[in-house]
C-alpha positions as CSV (number, residue, x, y, z in Angstrom):
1,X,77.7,147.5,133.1
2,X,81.8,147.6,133.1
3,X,83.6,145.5,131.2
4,X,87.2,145.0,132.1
5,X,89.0,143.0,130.3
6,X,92.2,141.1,131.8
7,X,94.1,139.2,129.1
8,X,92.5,137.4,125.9
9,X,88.8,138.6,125.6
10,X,88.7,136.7,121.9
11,X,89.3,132.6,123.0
12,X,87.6,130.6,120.3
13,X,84.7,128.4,121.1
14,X,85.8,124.5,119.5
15,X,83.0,122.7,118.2
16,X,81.2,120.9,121.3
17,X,83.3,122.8,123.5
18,X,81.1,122.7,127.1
19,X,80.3,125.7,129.3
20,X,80.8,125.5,133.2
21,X,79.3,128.2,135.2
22,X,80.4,127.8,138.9
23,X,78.5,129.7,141.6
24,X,79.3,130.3,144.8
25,X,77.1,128.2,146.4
26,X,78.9,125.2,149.0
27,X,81.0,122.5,147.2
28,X,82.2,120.2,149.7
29,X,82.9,116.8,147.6
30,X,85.8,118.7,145.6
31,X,87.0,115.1,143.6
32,X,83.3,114.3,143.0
33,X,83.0,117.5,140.9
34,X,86.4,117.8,139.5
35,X,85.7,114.1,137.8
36,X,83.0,115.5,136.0
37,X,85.5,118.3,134.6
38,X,87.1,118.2,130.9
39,X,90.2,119.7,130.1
40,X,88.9,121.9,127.5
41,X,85.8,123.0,129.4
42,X,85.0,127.2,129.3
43,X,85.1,127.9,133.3
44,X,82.9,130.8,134.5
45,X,83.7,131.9,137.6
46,X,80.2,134.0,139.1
47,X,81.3,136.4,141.5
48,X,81.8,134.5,145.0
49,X,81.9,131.2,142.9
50,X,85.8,132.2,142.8
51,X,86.0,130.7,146.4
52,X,86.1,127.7,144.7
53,X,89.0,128.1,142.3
54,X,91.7,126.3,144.3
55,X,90.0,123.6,145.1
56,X,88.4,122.9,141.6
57,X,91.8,123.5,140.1
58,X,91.2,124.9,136.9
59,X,92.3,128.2,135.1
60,X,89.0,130.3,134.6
61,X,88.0,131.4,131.3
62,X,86.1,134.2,132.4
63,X,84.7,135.9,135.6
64,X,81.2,137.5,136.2
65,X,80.2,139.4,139.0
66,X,79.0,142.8,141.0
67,X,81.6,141.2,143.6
68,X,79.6,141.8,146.4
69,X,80.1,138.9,147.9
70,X,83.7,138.2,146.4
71,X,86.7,140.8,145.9
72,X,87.5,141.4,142.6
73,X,90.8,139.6,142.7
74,X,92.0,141.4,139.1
75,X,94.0,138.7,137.1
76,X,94.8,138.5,133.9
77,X,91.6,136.3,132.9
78,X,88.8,138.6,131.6
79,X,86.3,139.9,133.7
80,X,82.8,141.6,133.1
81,X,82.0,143.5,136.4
82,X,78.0,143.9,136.8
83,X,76.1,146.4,138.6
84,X,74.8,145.4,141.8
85,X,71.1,146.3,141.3
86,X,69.9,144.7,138.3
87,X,67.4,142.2,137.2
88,X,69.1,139.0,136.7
89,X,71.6,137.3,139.2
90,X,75.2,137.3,138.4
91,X,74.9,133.2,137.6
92,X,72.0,134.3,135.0
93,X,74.3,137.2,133.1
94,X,76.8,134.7,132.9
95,X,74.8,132.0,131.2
96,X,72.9,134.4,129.0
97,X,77.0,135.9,127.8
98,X,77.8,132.3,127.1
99,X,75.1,131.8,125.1
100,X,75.8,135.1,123.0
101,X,79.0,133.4,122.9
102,X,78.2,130.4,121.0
103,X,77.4,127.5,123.6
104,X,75.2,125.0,123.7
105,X,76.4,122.9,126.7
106,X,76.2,123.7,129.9
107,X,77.1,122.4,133.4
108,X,76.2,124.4,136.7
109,X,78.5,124.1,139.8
110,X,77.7,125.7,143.1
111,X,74.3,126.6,142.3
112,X,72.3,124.9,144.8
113,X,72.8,125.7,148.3
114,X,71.5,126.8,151.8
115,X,69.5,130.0,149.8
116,X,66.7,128.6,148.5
117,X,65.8,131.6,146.6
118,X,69.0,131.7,145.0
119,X,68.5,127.4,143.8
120,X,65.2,127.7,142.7
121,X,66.1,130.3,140.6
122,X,69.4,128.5,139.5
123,X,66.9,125.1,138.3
124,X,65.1,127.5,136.4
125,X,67.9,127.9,134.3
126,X,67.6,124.4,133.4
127,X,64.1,125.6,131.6
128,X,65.3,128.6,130.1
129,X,68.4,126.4,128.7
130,X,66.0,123.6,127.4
131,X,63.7,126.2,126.1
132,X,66.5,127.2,123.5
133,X,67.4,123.9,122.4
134,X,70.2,123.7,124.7
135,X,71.5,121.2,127.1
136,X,71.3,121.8,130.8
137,X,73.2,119.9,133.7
138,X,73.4,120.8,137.3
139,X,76.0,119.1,139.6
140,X,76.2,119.3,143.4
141,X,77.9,116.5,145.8
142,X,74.8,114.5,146.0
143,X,72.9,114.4,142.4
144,X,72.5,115.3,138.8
145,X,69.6,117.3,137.8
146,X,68.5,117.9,133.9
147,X,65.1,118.8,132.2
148,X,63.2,116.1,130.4
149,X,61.1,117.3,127.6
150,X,61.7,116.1,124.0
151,X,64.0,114.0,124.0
152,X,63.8,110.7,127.0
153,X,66.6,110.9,129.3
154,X,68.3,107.8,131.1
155,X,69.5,106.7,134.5
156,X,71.5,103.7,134.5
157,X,71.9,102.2,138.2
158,X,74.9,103.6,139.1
159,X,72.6,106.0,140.9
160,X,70.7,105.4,144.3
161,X,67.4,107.0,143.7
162,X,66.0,109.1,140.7
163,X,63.0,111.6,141.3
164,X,60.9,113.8,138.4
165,X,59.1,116.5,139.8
166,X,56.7,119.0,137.5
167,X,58.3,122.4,137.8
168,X,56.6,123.7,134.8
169,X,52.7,123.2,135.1
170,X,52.5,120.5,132.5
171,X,53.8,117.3,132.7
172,X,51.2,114.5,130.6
173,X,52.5,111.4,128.5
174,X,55.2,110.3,131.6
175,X,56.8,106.7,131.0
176,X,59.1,105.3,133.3
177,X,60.4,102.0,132.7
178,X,63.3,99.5,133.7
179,X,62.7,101.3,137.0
180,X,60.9,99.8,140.5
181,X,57.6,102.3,139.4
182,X,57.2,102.6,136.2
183,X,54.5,104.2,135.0
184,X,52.5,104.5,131.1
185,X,51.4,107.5,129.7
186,X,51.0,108.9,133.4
187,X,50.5,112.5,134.5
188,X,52.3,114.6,137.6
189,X,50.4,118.0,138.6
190,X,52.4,120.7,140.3
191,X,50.3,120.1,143.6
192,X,50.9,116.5,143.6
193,X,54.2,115.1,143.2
194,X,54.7,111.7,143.6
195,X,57.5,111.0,141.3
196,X,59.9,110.9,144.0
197,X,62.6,108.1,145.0
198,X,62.5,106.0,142.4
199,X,65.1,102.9,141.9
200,X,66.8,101.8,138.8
201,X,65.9,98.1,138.3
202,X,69.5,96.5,138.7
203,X,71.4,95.9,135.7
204,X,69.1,97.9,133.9
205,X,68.9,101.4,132.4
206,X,65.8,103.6,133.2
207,X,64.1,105.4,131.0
208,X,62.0,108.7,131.1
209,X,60.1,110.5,128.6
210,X,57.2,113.0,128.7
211,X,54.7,113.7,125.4
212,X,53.7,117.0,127.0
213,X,55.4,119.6,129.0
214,X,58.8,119.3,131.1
215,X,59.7,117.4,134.2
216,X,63.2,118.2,136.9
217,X,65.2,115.0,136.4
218,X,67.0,114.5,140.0
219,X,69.7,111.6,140.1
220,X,70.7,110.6,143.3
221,X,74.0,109.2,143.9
């Protein structure tokens, strides 16, 4: 691995500061995502995720990448340049450098596309995240997605739809409530998901927890 380092490698990390890894995958509602953007987020740009720096309109932190699928454009931000055969992808380095770093927050642009290969792999950094006792979030321009385990997550009915899908072989103790199915102390196997396309009762927040295992939290807007 090369490390070249444009400009300020030593940029302190503020206490809740958030992460944002953006991958090159498509981002076509631009203002969608850039409302879910904070002005002291840590921007990492992942190779051909730096197609999208215009249009996001924020000043990247650091970049990733074996560039090649994305010229090295050598500005003064600092940049780690990876080999191009190695075992994790260029949005995994950079995830795993942020966590060296300090982070515990994390938000995921352009990570879920037309290579389904490449997203499947990107939600399972939602495990790996969750499995450290950190928070995961992805955004694209149609949902949320987030790992329910420990703690319950929410949906409040500002979303169309919600789905939870088993992606982890276990899923045992599911509650759903406030929503059109809810469901007690229910179970989703791997081979049988029918936890899709759910509805938040109107006026009302859902609620989802699990007792055993993990379940993929999709929110649909």
């Amino acid at each position: 691995m090369n490390r070249l380092s444009f400009g300020n490698s030593e940029e302190k990390k503020s206490p809740n500061r958030r992460c944002v890894i953006i991958g090159g995958a498509d981002i076509k509602n631009y203002e969608f995502i850039r409302e879910n953007l904070r002005p002291d987020d840590y921007f990492v740009f992942c190779d051909s995720g730096l197609r999208h720096l215009e249009n996001l309109s924020v000043k990247p932190s650091l970049i990733v990448g074996d560039f090649d699928s994305h010229e090295n454009p050598n500005i003064d931000v600092e940049t780690i340049v990876l080999p191009c055969e190695k075992d994790d992808t260029d949005t995994v380095f950079a995830v795993k450098e942020a966590i060296r770093r300090g982070f515990d927050d994390f938000l995921l642009l352009g990570v879920v596309g037309a290579r389904l290969d490449h997203t499947l792999g990107n939600v399972s950094i939602l495990l790996y995240l969750d499995k450290l006792g950190k928070r995961g979030l992805i955004i694209d321009d149609y949902s949320e997605m987030e790992i329910v385990s420990d703690k319950p997550a929410y949906i409040d009915d500002n979303f169309a739809f919600f789905s939870v899908l088993n992606i982890s072989g276990t899923a045992k103790g599911l509650t759903i409530t406030n929503a059109k199915y809810p469901l007690d102390n229910a179970e989703i196997t791997c081979d049988y998901q029918y936890g899709i396309s759910n509805e938040v009762l109107s006026g009302k927040t859902a609620k989802v927890s699990v007792s055993d295992g993990k379940l993929l939290l999709i929110k649909i807007k």
